[in-house]
Backbone bond lengths (Angstrom), bond angles and torsions (degrees), N, CA, C in turn:
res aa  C-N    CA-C-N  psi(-1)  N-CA   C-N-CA  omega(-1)  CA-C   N-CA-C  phi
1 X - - - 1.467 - - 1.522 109.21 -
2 X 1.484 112.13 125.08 1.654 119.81 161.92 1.671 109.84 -50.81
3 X 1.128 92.73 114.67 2.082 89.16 160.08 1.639 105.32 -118.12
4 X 1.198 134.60 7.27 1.322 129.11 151.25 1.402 132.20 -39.86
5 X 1.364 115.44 172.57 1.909 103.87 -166.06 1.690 93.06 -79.94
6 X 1.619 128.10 -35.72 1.199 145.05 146.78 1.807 109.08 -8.06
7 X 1.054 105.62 -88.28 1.602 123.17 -166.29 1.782 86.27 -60.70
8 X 1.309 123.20 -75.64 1.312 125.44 -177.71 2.175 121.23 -9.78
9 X 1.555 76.97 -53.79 1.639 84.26 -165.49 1.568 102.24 -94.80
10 X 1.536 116.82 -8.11 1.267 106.26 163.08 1.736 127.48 -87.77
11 X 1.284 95.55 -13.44 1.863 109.52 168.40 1.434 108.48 -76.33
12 X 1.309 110.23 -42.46 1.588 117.67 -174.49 1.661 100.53 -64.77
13 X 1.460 126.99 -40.40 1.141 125.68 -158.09 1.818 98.95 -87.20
14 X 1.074 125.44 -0.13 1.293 123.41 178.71 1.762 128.12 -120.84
15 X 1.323 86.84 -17.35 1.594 111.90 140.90 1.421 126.24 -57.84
16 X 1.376 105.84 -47.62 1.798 118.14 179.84 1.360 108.63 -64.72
17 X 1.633 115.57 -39.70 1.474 137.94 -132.58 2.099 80.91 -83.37
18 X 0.894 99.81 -51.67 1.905 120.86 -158.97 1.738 102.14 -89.19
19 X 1.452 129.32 -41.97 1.368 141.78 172.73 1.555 78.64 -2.84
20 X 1.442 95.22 -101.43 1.305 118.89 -154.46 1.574 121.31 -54.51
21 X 1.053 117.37 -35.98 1.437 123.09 168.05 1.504 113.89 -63.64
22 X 1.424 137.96 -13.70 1.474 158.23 145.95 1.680 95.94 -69.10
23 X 1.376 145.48 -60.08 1.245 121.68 -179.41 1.372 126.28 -65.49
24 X 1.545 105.15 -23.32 1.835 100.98 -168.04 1.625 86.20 -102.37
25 X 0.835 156.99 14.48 1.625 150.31 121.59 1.745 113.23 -50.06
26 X 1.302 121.99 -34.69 1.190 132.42 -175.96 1.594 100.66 -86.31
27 X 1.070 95.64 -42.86 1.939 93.78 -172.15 1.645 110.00 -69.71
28 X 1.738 113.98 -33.30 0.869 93.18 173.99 2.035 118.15 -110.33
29 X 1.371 86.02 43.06 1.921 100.24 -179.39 1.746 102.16 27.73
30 X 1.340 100.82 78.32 0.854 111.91 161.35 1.914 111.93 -135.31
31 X 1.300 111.53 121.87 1.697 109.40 -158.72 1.767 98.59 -77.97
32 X 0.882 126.34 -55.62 1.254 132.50 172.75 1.657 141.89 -123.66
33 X 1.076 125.35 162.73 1.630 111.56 -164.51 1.412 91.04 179.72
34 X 1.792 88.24 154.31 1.631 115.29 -165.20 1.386 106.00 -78.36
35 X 0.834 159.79 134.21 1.793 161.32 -170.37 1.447 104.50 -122.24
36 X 1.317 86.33 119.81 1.902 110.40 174.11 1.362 109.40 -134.54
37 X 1.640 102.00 122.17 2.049 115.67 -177.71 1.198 98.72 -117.89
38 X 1.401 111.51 176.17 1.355 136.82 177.88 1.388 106.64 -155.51
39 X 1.476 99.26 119.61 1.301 117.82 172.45 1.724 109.09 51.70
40 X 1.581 120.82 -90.47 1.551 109.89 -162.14 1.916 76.40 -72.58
41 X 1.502 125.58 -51.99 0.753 141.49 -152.88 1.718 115.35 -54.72
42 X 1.560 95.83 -21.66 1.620 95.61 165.66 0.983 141.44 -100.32
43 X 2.019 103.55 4.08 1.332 119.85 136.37 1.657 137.00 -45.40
44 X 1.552 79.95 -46.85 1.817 79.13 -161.23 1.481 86.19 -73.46
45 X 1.539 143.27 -43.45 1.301 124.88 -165.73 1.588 102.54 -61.97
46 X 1.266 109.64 -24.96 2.013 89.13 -172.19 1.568 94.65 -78.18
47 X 1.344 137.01 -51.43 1.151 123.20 -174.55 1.643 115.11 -37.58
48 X 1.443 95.07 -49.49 2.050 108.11 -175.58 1.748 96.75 -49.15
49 X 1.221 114.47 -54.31 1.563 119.04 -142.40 1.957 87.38 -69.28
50 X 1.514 125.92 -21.40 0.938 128.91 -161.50 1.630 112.05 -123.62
51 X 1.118 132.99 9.25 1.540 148.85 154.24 1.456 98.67 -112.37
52 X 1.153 133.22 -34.52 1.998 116.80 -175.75 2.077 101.21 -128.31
53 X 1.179 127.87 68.73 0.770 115.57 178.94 1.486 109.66 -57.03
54 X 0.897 130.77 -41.16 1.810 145.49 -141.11 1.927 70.38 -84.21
55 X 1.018 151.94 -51.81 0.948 146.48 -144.63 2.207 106.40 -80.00
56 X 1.402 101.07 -33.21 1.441 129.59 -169.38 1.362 102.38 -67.62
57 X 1.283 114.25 150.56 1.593 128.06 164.63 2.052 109.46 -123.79
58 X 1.221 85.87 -26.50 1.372 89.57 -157.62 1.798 105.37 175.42
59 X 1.373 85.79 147.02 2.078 87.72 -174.22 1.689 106.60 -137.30
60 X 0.856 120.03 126.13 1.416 147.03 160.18 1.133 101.74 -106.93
61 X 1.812 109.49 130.18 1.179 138.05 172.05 1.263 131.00 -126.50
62 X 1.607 127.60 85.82 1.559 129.90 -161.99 1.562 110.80 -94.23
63 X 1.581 100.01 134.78 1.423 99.22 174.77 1.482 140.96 48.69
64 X 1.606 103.94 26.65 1.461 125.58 -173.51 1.228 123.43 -116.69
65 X 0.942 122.70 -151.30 1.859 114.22 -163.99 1.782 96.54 -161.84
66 X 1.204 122.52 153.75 1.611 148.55 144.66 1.593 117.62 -32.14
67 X 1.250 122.97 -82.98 1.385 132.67 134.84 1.827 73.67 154.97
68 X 1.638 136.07 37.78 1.064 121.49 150.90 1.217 135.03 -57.15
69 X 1.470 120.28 121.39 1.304 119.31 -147.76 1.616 95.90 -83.98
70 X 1.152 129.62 -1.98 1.329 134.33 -178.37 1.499 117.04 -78.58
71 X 1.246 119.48 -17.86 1.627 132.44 -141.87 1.584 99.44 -115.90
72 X 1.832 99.77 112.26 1.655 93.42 175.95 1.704 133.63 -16.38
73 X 1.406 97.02 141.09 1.334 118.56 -175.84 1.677 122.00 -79.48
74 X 1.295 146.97 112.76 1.546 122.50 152.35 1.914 115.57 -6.37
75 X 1.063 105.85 136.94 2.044 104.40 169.05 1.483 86.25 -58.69
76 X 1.504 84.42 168.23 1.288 98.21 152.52 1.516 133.23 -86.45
77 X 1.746 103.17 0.41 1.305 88.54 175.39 1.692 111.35 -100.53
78 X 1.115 99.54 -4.05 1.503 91.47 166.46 1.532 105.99 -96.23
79 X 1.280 137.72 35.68 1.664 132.05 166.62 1.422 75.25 -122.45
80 X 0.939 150.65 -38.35 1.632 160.55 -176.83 1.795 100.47 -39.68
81 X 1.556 82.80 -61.91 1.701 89.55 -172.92 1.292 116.91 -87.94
82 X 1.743 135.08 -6.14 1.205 140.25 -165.53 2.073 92.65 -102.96
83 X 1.386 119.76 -25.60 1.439 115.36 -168.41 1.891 104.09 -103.31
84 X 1.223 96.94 -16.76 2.103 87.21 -176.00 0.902 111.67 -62.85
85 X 1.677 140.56 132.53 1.118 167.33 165.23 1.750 101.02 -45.02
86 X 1.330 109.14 98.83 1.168 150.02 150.13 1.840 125.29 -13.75
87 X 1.113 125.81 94.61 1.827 107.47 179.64 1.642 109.40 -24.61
88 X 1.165 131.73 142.48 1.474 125.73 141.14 1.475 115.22 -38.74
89 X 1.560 143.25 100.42 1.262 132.66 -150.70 1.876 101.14 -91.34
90 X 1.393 111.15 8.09 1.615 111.09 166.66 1.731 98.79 -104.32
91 X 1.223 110.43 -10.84 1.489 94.99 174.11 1.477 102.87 -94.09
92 X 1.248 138.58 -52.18 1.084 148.65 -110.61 1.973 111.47 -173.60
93 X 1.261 106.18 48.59 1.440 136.69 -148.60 1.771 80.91 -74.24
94 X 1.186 137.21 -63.73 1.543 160.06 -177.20 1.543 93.36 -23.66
95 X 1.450 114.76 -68.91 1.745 155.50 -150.28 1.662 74.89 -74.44
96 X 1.402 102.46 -81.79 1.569 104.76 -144.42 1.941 111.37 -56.23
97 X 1.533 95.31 -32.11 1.659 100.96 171.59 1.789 118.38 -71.15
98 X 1.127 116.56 -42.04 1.421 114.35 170.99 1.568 98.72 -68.14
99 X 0.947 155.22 -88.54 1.786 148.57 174.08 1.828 94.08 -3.45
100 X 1.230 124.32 -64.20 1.322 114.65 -153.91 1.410 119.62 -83.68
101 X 1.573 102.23 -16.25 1.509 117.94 -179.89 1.386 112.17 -98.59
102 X 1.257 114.99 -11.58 1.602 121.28 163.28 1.490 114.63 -78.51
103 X 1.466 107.45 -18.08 1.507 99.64 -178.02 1.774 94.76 -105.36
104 X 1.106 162.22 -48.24 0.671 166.28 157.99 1.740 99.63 -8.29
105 X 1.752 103.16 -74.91 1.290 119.54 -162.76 1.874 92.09 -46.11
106 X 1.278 131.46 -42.58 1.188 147.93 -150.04 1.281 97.77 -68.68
107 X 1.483 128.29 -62.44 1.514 143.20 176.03 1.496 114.84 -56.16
108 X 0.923 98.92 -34.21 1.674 107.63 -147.10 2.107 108.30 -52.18
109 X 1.435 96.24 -32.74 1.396 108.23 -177.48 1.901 120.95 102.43
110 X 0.939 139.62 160.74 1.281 145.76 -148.77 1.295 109.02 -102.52
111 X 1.393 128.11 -13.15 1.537 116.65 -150.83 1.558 93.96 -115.05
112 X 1.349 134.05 8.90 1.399 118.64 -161.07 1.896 89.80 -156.11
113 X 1.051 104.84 135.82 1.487 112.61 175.55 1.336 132.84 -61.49
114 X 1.049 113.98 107.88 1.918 114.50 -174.02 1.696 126.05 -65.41
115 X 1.400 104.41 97.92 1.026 131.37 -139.72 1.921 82.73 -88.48
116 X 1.603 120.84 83.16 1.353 119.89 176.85 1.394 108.83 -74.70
117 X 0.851 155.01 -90.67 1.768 145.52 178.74 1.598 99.70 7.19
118 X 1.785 108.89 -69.68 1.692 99.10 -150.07 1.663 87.78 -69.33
119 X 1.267 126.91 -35.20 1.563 126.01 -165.84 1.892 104.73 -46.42
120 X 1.728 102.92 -45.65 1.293 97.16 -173.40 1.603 108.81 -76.31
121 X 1.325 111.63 -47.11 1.551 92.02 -175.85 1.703 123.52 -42.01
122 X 1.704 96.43 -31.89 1.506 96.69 -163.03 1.577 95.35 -73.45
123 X 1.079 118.29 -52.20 1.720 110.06 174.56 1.659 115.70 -38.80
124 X 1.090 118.29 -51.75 1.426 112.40 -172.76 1.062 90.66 -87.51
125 X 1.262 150.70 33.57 1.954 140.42 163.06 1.599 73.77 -117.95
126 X 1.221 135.70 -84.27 1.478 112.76 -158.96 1.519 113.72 -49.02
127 X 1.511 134.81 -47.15 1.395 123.30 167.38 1.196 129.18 -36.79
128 X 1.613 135.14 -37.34 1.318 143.64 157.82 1.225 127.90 -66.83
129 X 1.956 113.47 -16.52 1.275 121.26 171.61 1.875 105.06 -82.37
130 X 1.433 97.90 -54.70 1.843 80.79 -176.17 1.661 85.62 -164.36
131 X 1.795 104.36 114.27 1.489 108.61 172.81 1.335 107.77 -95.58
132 X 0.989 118.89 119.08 1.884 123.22 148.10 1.585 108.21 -142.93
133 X 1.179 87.81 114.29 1.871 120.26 164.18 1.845 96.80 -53.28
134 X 0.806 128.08 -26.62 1.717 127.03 -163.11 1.926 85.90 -87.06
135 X 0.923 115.83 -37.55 1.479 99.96 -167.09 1.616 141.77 -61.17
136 X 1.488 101.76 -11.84 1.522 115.08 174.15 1.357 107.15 -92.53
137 X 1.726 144.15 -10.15 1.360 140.83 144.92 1.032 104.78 -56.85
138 X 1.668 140.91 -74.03 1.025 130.77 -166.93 1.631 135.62 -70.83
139 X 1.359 107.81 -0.36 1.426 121.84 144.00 1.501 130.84 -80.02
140 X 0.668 91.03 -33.44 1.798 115.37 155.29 1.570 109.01 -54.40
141 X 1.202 105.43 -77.64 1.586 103.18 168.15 1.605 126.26 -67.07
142 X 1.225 129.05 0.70 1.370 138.65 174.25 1.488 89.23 -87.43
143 X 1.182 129.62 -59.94 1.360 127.66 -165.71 1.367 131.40 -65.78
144 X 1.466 111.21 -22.19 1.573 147.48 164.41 1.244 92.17 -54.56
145 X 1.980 111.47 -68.78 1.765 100.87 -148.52 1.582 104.74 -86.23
146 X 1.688 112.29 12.10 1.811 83.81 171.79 1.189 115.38 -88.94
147 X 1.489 111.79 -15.32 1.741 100.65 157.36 2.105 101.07 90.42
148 X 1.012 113.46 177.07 1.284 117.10 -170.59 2.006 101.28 -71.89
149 X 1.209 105.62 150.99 1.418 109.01 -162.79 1.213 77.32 -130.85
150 X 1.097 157.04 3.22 1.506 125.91 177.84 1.510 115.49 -66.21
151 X 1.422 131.77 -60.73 1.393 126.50 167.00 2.053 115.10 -7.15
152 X 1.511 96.66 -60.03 1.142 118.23 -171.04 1.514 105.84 -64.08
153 X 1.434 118.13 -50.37 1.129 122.09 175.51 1.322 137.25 -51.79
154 X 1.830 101.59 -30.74 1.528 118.91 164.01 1.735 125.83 -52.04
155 X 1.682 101.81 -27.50 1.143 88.77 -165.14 1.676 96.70 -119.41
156 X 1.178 131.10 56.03 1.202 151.19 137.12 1.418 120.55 -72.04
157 X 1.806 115.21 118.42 1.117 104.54 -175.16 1.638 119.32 -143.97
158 X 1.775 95.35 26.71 1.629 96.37 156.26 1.395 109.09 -84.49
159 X 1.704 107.61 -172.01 1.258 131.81 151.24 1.304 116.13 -40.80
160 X 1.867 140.08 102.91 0.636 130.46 160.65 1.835 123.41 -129.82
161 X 1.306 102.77 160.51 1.948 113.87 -159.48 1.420 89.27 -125.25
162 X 1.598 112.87 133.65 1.230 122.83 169.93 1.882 104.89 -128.46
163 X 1.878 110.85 112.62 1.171 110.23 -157.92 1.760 86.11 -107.86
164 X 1.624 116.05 132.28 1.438 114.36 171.40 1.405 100.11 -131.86
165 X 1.383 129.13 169.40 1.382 135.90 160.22 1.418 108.22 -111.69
166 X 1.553 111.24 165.06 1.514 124.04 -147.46 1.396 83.32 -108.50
167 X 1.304 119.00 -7.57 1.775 96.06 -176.47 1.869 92.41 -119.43
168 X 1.461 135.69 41.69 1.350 121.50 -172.80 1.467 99.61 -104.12
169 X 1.575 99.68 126.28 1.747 117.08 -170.45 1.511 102.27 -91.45
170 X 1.541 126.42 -12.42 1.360 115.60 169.99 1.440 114.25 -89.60
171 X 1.158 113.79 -41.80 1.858 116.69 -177.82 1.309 93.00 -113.71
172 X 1.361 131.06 115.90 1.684 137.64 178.99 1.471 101.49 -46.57
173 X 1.018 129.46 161.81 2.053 112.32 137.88 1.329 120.13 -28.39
174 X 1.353 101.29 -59.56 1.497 107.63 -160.24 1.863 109.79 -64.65
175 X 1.482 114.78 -2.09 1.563 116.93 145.77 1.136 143.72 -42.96
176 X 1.984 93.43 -49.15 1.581 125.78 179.43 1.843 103.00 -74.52
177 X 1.215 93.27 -36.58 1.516 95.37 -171.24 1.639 109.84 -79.33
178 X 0.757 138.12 -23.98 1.494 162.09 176.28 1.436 104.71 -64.86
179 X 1.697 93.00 -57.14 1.923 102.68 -163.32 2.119 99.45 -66.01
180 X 1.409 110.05 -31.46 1.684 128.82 -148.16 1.235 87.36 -81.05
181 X 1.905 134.58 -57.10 1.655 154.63 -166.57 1.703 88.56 -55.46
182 X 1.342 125.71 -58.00 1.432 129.47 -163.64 1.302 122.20 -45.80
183 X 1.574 93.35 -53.48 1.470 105.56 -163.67 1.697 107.21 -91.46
184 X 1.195 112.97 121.86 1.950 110.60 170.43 1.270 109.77 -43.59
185 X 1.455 89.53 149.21 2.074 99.65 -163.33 1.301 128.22 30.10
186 X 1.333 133.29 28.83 1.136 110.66 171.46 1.501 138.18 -79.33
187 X 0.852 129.03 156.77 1.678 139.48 167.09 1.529 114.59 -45.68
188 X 1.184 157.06 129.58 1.250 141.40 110.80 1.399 136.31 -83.90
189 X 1.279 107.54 125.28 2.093 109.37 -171.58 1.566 98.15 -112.46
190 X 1.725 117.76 98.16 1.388 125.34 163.95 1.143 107.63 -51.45
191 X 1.485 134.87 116.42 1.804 111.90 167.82 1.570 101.11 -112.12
192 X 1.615 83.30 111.57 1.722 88.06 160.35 1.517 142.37 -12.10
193 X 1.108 176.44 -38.40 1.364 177.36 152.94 1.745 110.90 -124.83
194 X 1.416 106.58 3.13 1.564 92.28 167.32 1.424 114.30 -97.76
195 X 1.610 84.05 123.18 1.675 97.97 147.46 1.145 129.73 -70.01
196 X 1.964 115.54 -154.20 1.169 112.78 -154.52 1.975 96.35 -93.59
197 X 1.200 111.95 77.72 1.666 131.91 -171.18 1.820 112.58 174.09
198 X 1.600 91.98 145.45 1.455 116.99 -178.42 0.880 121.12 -89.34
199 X 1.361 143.62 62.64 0.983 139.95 158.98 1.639 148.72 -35.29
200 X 1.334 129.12 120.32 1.125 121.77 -137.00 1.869 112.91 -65.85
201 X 1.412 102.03 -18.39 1.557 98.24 174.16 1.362 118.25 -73.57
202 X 1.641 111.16 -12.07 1.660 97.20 164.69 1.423 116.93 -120.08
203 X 1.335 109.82 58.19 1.174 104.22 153.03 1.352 122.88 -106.31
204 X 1.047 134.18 22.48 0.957 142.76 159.63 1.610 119.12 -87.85
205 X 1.376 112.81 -52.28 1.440 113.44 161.21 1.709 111.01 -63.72
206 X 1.141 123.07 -31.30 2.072 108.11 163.20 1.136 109.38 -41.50
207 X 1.316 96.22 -76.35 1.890 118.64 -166.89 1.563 97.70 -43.57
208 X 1.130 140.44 -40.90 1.620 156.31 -167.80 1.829 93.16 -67.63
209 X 1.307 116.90 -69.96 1.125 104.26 141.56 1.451 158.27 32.45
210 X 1.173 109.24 -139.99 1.099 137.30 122.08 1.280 121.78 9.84
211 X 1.799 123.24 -66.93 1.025 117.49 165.42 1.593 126.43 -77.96
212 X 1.305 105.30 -18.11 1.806 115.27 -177.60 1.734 83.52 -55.07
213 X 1.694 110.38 -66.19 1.217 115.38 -158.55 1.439 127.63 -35.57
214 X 1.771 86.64 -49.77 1.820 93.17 172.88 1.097 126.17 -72.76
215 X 1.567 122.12 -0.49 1.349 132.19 -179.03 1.704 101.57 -82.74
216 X 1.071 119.36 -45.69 1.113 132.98 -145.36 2.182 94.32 -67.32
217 X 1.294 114.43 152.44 1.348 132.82 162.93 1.374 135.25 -83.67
């Protein structure tokens, strides 16, 4: 066991990460359940699947990473374009939608058509749901302090699926491939031209997925 200020704030941060995902399982008495993330989100499920096993059925992991500190980086010009300070989108709605749809378009990956209409509605439906400009630093820094998960990852021992795309400029492949090597038995699903986005023609192959996974023993 780490007792460094290191190890410290990375136990604390995976404690925080799962807290709550352990209470709203409790609230709604439910003893166990299949866990599916995306990206930050397939952090917190590997942390869950590996601080509450008894809680786990099964883990799917989309578009996420290990947190090996060894394993290619995003450029910098795509952290370039994911961190610049944003129009106010009630001042400057024009500004703030081209900024978000340029980075989007950027991630999105090569093999599937960038579907701008639904991209903007969904941006201005999440802006009206809950704006804070502060929130992509501090995911940023959530993702920093969990620190390398492989240890953790070793001792995972459901059914688990690790889904990456071959064109994702925030988590390389070699994230997906990293995250899949870690964990015993797991799955890896290369998807051709997706980047770091879901595109609606494969959701059908997720869900396909997904459910093999939870089937599986």
């Amino acid at each position: 066991m780490n007792f460094d200020v290191g190890g410290a704030m990375h136990k604390m941060a995976a404690i925080l990460c799962t807290f709550q995902l352990r209470n709203t399982l409790d609230a709604l008495s439910i003893d166990r359940a299949h866990f599916v993330g995306r990206s930050m989100g397939g952090m917190i499920a590997q942390i869950a699947a590996s601080e509450y096993p008894e809680r786990v059925l099964s883990l799917t992991s989309i578009m996420s990473s290990s947190g090996n500190p060894t394993l290619p980086q995003a450029s910098p010009e795509v952290m370039a374009m994911m961190t610049k300070p944003a129009p106010n989108p009630f001042e400057d709605e024009a500004g703030f939608l081209a900024q978000r749809l340029s980075f989007a378009k950027r991630i999105a990956g090569t093999g599937y058509p960038f579907e701008e209409d639904a991209y903007r509605a969904l941006i201005l439906e999440e802006v009206h749901r809950a704006y804070d400009p502060g929130s992509v630093g501090r995911q940023i820094a959530a993702i920093a302090i969990s620190g390398d998960r492989r240890p953790r990852l070793a001792t995972i021992k459901v059914p688990a699926l690790v889904i990456h795309g071959t064109d994702d400029p925030l988590f390389v492949p070699a994230c997906g491939e990293d995250t899949a090597s870690a964990i015993p038995g797991a799955e890896l699903m290369l998807v051709d031209g997706m980047g770091h986005d879901l595109p609606h023609q494969l959701y059908k192959v997720t869900a396909d997925g997904i459910e093999r996974t939870a089937r599986r023993k």
